[in-house]
C-alpha positions, 0 to 999 in steps of 0.5 A: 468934874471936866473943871477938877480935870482942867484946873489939875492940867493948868498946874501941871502945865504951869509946873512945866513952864518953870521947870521942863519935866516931860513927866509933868508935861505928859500928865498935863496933857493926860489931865486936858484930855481928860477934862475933854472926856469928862466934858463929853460925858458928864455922867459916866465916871467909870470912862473918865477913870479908864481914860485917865491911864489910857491916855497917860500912857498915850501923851507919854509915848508921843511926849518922848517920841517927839522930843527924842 
């Protein structure tokens, strides 16, 4: 599952380099965090799906704090 999270980071991060987005450059890195959770715990699902929003949440304030 950690390679669908992965490949869904790499086309938002390519996506960004075309065309400077915070929004898509906040999922990027909601996508890689993910695929590091999903790499951690292969098995556990309902963690990948809690940490999706968490850490969407969290790259978007961090993305709009540092680029403000």
């Amino acid at each position: 599952m950690y390679i669908f999270w992965t490949i869904l980071g790499v086309i938002f991060l390519y996506l960004d380099l075309m065309k400077k987005n915070t929004i898509k450059l906040s999922l990027a890195m909601t996508f890689l965090f993910c695929a590091i959770i999903a790499y951690k715990f292969p098995q556990n699902y309902i963690m990948q799906a809690l940490s999706f929003p968490f850490f969407g949440i969290l790259s978007s304030v961090l993305i709009k704090t540092i680029l403000s």
